[in-house]
MARGUTI-976218 format. One record per residue: residue in one letter; x, y, z of N, C-alpha, C in turn. Coordinates in steps of 0.2 Angstrom, whole numbers, plus 5000, padded with zeros to 4 digits. Atoms other than C-alpha are relative to their C-alpha. Layout:
% MARGUTI-976218
AXYZXYZXYZ
...
% end
This chain:
% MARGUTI-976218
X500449945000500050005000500450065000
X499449964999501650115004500250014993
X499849995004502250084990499650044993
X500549975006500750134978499950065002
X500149944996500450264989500550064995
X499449955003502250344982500150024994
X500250005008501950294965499750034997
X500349945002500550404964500150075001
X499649954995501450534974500450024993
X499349985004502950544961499650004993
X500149995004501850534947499450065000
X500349924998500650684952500550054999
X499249965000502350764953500250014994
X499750015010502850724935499450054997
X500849975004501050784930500150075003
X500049944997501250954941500750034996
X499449975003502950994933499950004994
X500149985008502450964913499650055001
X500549964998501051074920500450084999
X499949954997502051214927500550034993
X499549975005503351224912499950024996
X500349985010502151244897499650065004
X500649955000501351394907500450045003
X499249944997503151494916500549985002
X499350014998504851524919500149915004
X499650044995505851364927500450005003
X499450015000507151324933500649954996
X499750065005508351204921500449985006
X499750034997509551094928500749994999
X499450025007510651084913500850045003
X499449974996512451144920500150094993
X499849955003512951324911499350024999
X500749955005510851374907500150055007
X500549934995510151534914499549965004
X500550044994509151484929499150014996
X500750015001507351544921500149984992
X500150025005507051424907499250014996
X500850025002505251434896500249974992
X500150045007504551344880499850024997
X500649985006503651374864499250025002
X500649985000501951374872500150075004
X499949914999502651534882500250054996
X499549955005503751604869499350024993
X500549995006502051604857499650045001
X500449955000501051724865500350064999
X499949965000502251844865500350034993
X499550005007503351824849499350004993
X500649995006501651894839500250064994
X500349955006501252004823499450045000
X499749964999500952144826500549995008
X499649984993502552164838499750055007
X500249964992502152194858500350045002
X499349954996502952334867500349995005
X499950004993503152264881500349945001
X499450045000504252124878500650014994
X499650005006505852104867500449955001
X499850045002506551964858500550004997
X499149985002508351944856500449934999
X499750045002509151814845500850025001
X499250015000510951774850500749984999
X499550025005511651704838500350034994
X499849955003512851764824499650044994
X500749995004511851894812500149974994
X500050015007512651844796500049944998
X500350075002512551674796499649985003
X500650034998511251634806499250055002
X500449964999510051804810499750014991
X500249985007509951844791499649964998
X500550055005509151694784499449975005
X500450034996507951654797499950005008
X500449994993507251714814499550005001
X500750004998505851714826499950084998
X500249945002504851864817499950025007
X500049944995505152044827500349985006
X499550014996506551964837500650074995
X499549975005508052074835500949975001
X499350024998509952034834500550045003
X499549964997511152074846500649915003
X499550084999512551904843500550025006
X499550014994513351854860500450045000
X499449975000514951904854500050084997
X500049935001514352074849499650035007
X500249984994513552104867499950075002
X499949934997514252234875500150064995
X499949975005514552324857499350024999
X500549995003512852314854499350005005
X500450014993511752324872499750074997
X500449925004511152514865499249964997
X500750015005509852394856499549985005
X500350004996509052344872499650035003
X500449934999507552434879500550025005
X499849974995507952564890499549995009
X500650044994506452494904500549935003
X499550064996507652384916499549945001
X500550044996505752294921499949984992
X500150025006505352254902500349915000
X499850055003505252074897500549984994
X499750035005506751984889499849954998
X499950075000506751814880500550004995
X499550015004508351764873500249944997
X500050065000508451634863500749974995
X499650005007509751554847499949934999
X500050075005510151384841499649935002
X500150064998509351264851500449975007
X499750024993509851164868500649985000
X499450004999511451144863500550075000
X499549925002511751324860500150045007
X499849954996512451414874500050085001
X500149924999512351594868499350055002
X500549974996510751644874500050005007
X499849994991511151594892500550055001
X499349944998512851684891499750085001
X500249935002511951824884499550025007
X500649984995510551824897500350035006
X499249984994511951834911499950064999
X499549955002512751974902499350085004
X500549934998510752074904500050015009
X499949994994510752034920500350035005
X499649974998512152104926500050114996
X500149955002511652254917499350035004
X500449984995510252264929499350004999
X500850015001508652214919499849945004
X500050044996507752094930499349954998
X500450055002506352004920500049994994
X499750005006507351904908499849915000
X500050075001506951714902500449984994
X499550015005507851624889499449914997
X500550075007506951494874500549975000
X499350055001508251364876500049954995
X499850055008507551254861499850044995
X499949975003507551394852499650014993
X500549985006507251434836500149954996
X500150075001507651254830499249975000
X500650044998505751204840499750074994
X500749955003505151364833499749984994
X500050045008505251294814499849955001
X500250085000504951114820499050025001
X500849984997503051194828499550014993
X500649975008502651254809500250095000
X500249944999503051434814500450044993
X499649965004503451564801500849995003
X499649974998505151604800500350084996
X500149915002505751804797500849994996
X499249985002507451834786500050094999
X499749935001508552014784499850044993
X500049925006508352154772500849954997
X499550025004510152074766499849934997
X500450055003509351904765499750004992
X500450005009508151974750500250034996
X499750005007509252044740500449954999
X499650055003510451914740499749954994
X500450065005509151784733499650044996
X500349955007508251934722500550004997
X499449995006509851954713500449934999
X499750055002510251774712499349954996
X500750045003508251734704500149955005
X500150084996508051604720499350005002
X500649994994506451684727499250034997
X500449945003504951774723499650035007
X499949954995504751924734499150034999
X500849955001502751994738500150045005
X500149954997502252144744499150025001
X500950014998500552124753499850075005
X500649904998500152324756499650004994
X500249965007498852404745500650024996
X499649995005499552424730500050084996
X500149925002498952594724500250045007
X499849974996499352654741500849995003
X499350054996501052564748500450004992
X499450045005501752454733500150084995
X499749965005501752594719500150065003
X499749954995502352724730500650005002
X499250024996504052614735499849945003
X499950064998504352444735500849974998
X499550035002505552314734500349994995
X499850005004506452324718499949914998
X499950075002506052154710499349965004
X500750024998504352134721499450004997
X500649995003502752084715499550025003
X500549984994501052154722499449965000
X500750054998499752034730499950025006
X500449974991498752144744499749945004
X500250064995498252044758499349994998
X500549995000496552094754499949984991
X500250015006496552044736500549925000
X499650065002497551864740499749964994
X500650105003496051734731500150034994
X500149985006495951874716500950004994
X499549985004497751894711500649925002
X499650075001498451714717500549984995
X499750045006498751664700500850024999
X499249964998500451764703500549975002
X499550084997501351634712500149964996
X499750065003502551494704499449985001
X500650065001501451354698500349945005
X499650044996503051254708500050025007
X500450004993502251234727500649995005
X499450004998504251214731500550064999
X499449925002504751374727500150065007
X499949964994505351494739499750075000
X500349935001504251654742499950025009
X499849974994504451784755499650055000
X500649954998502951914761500450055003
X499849944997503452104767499350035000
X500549965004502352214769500350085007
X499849934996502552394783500249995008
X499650024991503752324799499549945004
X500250044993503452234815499550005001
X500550004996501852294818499350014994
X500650035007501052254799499849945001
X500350065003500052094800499949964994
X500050045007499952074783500249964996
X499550055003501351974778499849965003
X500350064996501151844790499349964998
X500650045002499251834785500049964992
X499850025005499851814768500349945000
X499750085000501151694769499749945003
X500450054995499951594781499549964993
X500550025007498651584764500549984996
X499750055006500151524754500049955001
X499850054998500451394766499549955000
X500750055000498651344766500049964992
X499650005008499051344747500349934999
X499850035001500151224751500850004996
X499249974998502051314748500249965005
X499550044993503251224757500450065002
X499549954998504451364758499950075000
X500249915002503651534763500350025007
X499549984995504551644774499750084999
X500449935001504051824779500850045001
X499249974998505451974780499650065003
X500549944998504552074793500250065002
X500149935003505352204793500050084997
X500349975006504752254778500450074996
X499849925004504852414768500450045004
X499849974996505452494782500750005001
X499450044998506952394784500450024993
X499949985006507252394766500450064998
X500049975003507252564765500650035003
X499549994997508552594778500649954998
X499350045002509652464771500450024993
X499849995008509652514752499650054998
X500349965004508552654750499150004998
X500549985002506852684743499949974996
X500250055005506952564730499550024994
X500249975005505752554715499450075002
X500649955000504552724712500050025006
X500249984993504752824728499550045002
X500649964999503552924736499950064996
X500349955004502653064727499950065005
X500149954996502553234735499350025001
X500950024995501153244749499850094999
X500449955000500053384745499650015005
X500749994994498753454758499650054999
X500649985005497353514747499450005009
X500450014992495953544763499449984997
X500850034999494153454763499750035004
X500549974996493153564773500550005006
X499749994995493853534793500649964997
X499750064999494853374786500750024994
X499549995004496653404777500249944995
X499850065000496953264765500349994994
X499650015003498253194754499849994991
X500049975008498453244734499249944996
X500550055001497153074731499350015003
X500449994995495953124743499649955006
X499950055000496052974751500249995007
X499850014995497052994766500050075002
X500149914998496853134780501049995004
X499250014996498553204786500050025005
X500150004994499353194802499950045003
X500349934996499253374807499050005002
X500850004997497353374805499749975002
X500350054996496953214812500550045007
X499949984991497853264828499750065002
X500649944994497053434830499349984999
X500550035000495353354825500149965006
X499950014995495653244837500250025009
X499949964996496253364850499350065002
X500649954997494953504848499249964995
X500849995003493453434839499749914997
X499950065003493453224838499349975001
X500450025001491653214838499850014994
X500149975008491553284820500149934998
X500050055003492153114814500049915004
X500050054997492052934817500549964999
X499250034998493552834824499949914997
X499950085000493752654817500749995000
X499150024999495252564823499949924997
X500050055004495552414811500549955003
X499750054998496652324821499749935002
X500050064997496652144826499750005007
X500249994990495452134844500549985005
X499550024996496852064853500250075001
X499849935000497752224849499850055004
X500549924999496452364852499849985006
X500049994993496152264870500650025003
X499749954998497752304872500550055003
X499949915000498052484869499350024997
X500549975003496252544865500050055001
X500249965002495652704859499450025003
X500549964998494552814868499550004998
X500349965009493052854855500049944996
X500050035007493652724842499549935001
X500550084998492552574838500649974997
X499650065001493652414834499749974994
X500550055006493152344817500749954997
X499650035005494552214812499849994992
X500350015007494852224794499949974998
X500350065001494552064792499149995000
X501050004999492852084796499750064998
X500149935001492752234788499250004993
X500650015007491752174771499449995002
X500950034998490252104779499550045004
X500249934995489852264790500150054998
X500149945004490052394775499550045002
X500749984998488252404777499650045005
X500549964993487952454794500650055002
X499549934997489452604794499550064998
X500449935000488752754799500150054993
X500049965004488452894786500050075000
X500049935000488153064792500550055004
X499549955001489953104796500649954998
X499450045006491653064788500349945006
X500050094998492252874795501150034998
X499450015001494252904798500349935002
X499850054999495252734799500650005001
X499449994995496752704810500249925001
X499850095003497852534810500750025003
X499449974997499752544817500550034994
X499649955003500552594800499850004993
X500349975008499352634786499849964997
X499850055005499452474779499249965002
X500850024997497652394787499450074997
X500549945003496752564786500050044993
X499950025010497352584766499549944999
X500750075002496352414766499550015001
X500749984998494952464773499650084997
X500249935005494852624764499949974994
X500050035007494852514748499449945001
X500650075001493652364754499350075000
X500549945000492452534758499650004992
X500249955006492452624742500249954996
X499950065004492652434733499250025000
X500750025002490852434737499450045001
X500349935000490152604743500450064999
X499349925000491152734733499750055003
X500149924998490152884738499850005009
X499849974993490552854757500450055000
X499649954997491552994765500249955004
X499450024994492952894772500750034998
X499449995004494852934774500249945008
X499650034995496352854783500650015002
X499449954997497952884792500549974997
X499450045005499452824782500750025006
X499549974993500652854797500049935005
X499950064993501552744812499650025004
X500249974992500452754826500249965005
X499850034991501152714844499450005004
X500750014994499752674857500250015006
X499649994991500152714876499449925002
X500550074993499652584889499450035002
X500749984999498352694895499450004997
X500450015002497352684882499850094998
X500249935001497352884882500450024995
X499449985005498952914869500049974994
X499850035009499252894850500650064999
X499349965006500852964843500049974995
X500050025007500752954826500450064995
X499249985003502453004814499849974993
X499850025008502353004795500649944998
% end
């Protein structure tokens, strides 16, 4: 009886510790690991699209042979051996969640690395010890560099999409060599993609905190692509690596619409006027925030309704009419969509949208938003 007693004892034990691993920090046992160890099922709430503010992911390995071709999307790189060189890249909040991860359990540079935070005096740091090895083996995307895609655009290996509106984003300045498949016209313009379901294709679309890509490459993969890979951070990155690439921006006009200021197409209002709208007079128009619900609970907007744009088509019908419908998103790239699924099907709305990064406070009372 003693003995069965114990048997169930140490097997309840077994069951309370798979428990507690797959849901926070551990402790590992492993000689040389950082003391708090986590897994994929913790590492996936945070490692999303659009990028969190309030964690940072930090591959450890080195950039040019191992960060460039393949990372957890919206990780950034600071390789071990560049540490102290490259610590500037770390938030400045010492309470800010790190996870550091790199090659897998046998890699040691993200323990080393974790150390190095710690003594630097951030104090809530964990480490993905099966790294980005499980991340891949899970199914998850993986993200390559701005040098990644030009290498294999100038070597014909890849085909590169650019899943922003195309009349507002792609022909404006995209990646030299990219084609356009808006996320919102994936089913209509498919036919674009290799007929060969081995081929290697890579989605961009406007940074970290663009969904687009992601949503995209996910429809390839439904598709049936074996090898889609996203470069998240996108045009942005791009444009800081090598410039503005093909057809850059057009000069932004500010022609006015009665209260609303709005760009040469009339199409988008500009940041000036949205933010004094906003400031002195934000019942004049009506706030739609297109982000993702996850997103918009948040950081939510004061005023704004929550319409993901995903669900935007099927609720054309019930948007208000008798003031102008502004659309907000974190960088232009969603609210472009939704100004297009709109006037796809009701042109003579009065809608516009904000072509701009918007930051969100925790509060839920702050937008900064920077052209």
């Amino acid at each position: 009886m003693k003995t069965r007693f114990k048997l169930l004892t140490l097997a309840a034990a077994v069951l309370l510790a798979g428990l507690v691993s797959n849901s926070a920090p551990t402790v590992a046992g492993e000689p040389g690991w950082y003391s708090k160890i986590v897994d994929y099922t913790f590492v996936k709430d945070y490692a999303v699209i659009p990028a969190r503010d309030d964690v940072a992911i930090i591959d450890s390995r080195p950039m040019k042979r191992r960060f460039d071709n393949g990372h957890i999307p919206g990780a950034v790189s600071i390789p071990d051996s560049q540490f102290d060189k490259m610590k500037n890249v770390l938030p400045r909040d010492k309470s800010m969640a790190l996870i550091f991860y790199c090659g897998g359990e046998k890699c040691m540079l993200s323990h080393k690395s974790a150390l190095k935070a710690e003594k630097l005096g951030y104090t809530n740091i964990q480490v993905y010890a099966a790294g980005y090895p499980d991340w891949v083996a899970k199914g998850r995307l993986g993200s390559v560099s701005a040098a990644y895609v030009k290498k294999v655009l100038d070597g014909g290996k890849a085909t590169v999409i650019d899943a922003r509106p195309m009349k507002r984003k792609y022909a404006k300045g995209h990646v030299p060599g990219a084609i356009s498949i808006p996320n919102s016209q994936f089913d209509k313009r498919v036919n674009l993609l290799p007929a060969d379901k081995q081929s290697q294709l890579i989605y961009y679309c406007g940074g970290v905190k663009c969904p687009l890509s992601v949503n995209s490459a996910l429809k390839a993969k439904a598709l049936g692509y074996t090898d889609v890979k996203v470069f998240q951070g996108g045009y942005p990155e791009w444009k800081k690596a090598y410039g503005k690439g093909a057809m850059g921006n057009k000069p932004y006009a500010m022609p006015k619409s009665g209260a609303i200021e709005v760009g040469p197409e009339g199409d988008t209002i500009t940041v000036a006027s949205f933010q004094a709208i906003m400031k002195d007079n934000p019942d004049s128009v009506y706030l739609y925030d297109v982000r993702d619900a996850a997103e918009f609970a948040r950081n939510p907007v004061p005023g704004a309704v929550n319409l993901p744009v995903d669900a935007l088509e099927n609720k054309v019908g019930t948007l208000p009419t008798d003031k102008p419908i502004v659309f907000i998103c974190s960088t232009g790239a969603r609210s472009g969509e939704a100004y297009d699924i709109v006037k796809m099907l009701k042109e003579d709305m009065q809608v516009y949208f904000v072509d701009a990064t918007t930051t969100y406070g925790k509060d839920g009372k702050h937008m900064f938003v920077q052209n």
